[in-house]
C-alpha positions in Angstrom: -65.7 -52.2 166.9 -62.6 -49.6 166.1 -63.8 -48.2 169.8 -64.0 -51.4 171.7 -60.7 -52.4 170.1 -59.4 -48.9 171.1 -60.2 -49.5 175.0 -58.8 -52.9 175.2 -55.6 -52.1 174.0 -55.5 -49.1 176.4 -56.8 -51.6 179.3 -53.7 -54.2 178.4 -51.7 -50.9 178.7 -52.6 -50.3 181.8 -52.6 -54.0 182.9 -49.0 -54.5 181.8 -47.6 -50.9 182.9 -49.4 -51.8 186.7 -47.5 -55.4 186.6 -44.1 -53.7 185.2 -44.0 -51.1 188.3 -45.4 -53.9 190.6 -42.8 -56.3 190.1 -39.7 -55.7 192.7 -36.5 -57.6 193.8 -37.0 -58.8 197.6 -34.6 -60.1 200.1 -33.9 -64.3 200.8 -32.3 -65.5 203.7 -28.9 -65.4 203.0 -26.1 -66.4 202.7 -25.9 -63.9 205.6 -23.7 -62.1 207.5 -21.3 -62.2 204.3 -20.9 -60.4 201.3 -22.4 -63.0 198.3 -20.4 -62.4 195.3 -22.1 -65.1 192.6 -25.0 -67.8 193.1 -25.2 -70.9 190.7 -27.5 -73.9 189.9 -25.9 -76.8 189.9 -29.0 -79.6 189.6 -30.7 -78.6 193.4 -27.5 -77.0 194.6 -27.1 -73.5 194.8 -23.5 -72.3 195.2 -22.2 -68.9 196.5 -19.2 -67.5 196.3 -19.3 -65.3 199.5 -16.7 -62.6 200.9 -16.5 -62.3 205.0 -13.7 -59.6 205.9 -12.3 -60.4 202.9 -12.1 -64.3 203.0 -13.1 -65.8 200.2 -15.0 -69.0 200.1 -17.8 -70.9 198.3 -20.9 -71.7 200.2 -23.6 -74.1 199.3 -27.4 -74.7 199.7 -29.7 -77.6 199.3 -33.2 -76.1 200.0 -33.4 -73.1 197.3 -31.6 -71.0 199.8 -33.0 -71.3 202.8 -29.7 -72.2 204.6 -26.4 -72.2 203.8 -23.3 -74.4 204.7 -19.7 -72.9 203.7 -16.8 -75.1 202.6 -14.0 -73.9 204.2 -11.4 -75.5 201.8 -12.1 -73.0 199.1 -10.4 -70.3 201.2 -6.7 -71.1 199.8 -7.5 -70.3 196.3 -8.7 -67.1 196.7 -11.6 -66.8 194.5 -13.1 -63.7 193.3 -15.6 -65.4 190.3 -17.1 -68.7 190.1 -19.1 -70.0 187.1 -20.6 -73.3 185.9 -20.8 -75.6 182.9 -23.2 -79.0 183.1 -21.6 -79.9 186.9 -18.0 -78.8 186.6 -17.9 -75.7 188.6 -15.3 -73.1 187.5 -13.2 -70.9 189.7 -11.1 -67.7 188.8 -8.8 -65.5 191.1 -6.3 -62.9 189.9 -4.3 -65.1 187.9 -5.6 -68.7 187.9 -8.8 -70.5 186.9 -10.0 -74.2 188.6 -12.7 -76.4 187.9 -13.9 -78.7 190.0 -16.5 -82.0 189.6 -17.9 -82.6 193.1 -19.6 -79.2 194.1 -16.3 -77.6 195.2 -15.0 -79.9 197.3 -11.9 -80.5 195.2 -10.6 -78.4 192.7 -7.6 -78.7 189.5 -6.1 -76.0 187.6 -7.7 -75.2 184.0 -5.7 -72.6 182.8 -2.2 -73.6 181.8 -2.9 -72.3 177.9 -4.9 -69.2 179.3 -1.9 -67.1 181.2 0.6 -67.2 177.8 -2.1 -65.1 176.6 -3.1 -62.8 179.2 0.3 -62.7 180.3 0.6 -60.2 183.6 -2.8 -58.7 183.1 -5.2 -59.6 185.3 -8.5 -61.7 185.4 -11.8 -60.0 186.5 -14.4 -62.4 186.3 -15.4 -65.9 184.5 -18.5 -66.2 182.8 -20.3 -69.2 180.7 -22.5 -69.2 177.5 -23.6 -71.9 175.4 -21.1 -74.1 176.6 -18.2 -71.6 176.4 -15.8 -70.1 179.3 -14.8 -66.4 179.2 -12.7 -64.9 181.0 -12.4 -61.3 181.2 -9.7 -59.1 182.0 -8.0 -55.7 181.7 -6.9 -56.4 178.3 -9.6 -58.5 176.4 -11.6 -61.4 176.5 -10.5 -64.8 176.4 -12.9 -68.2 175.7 -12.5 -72.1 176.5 -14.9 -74.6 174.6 -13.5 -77.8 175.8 -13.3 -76.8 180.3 -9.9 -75.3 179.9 -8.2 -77.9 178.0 -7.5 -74.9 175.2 -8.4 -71.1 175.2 -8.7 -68.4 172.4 -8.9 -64.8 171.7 -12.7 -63.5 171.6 -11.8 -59.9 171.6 -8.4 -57.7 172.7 -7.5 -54.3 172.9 -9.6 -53.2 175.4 -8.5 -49.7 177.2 -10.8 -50.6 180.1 -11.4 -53.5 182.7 -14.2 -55.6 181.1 -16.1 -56.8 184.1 -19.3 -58.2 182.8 -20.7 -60.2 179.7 -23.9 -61.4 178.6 -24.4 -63.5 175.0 -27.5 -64.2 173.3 -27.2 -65.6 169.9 -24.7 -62.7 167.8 -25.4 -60.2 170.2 -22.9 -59.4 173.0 -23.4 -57.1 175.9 -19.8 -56.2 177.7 -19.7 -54.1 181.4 -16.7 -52.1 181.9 -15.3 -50.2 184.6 -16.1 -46.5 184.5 -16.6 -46.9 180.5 -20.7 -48.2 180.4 -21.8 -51.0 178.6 -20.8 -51.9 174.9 -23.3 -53.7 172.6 -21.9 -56.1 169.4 -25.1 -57.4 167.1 -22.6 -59.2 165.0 -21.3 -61.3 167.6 -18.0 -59.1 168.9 -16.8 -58.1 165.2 -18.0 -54.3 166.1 -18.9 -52.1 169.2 -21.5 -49.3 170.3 -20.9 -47.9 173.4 -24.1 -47.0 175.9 -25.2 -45.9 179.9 -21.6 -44.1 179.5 -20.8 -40.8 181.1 -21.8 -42.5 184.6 -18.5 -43.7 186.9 -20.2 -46.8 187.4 -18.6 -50.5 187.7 -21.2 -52.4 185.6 -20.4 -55.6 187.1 -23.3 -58.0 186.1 -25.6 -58.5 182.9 -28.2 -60.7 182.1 -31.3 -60.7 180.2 -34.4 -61.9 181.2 -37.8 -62.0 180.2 -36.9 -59.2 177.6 -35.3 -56.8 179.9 -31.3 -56.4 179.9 -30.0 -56.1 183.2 -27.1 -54.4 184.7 -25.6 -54.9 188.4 -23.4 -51.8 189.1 -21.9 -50.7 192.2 -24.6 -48.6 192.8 -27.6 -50.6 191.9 -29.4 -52.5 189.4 -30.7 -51.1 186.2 -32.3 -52.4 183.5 -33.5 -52.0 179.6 -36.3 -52.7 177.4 -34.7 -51.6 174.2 -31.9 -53.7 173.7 -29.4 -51.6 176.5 -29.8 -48.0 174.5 -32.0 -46.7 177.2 -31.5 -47.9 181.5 -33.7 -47.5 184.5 -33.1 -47.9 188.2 -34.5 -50.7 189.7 -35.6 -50.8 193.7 -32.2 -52.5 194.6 -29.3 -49.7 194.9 -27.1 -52.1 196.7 -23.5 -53.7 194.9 -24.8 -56.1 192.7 -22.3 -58.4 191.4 -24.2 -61.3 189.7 -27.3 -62.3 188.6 -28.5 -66.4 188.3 -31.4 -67.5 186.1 -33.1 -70.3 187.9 -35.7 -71.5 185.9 -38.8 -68.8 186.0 -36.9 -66.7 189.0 -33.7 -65.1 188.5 -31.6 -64.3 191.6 -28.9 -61.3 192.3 -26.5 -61.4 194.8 -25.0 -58.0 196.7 -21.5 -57.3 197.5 -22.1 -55.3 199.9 -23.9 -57.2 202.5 -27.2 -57.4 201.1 -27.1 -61.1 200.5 -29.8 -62.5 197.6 -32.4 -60.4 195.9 -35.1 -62.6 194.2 -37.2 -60.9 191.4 -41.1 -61.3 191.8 
């Protein structure tokens, strides 16, 4: 029994090891020729923030991806992040953040408590987690719980960009600029620092199915202890976001790669 037991732990082994280097991130179709910065779910929308010689605008798809149509009103507000809560769709560029109601069509400003505290500094990237906004800048990170109505401080005195967050439960995963990825298990009161010594831009995280993920500038890594230790995926495009769609999770290149779906 201790010898049949034996083998069929070494045959899962070998079952799960086979699916783990099996499993890849493939191409979609699109939004192509453009650079795709973010992709959202909203209900059986997707929207994509996209970047074509450097305009800026939100594209949207009603068949999982398959094609794409751009709204070319979004241009004037220069967005560089989008980000979603229930069906208000959020929008952030250097200085101001937007939300709008109706899939980006219209948009109103959501920020006018935010910029006393940021000041001059300026906002990298919006991000959402159990119903609450961040925003994160050169300085710190900032939340709204009520779509922009009021924000607070979630952490300051950063001496690098923070370009990236992921939350799950008290644990916190931040991506910097040049400075790795910092790890809080007591929900942002303390830091360890990790995947430093690397002049990366870690400009996406996510975790799925037990694996933390990171979308740098040169590729996508990921973790199965918790972000100590980080492998290179099959993607070594710009990855700049990942979006969880149900049992799929997509990530979208900078860098005119369009959508990777994993499989």
């Amino acid at each position: 029994m201790r010898k049949f037991k034996h083998i069929l732990f070494i045959f899962v082994l070998v079952v799960f090891s086979s699916f783990l280097l099996k499993a890849q991130w493939l191409p979609t179709n699109g939004p192509f020729p453009q650079n795709t910065v973010k992709v959202l779910q909203v209900g059986t929308y997707l929207h994509a923030l996209t970047d074509s010689s450097g305009i800026k605008r939100i594209a949207n798809s009603k068949n999982g991806g398959f094609t794409w149509k751009n709204i070319d009103s979004t241009e004037k507000y220069h967005f560089k992040s989008i980000e979603l809560k229930g069906a208000t769709l959020f929008g952030a560029s250097d200085s101001s953040v937007y939300k709008s109601s109706n899939h980006g069509l219209t948009w109103i400003p959501a920020d006018t408590l935010l910029k006393p505290l940021i000041a001059q500094t300026i906002i990298n990237k919006i991000v959402q987690f159990s119903g609450i906004i961040y925003a994160l800048t050169g300085n710190g990170i900032y939340y709204t719980p009520d779509n922009g109505s009021t924000w607070g401080i979630f952490s300051q005195g950063w001496n690098t960009n923070v370009l990236s967050m992921v939350v799950n439960g008290d644990t916190v995963y931040v991506g910097t600029k040049n400075n790795g990825i910092y790890r809080s298990l007591d929900a942002g009161v303390s830091w360890q620092n990790f995947f430093s010594g690397q002049l990366l831009d870690v400009n996406a995280l996510s975790i799925f199915k037990g694996k933390v993920l990171a979308g740098t500038n040169t590729g996508l890594f990921y973790s199965l202890n918790y972000g100590v230790l980080w492998t290179m995926s099959n993607v070594n495009d710009d990855i700049s976001s990942f979006c969880i769609k149900g049992a799929d999770i997509f990530a979208t290149s900078s860098s005119g790669g369009g959508v990777f779906h994993y499989t």
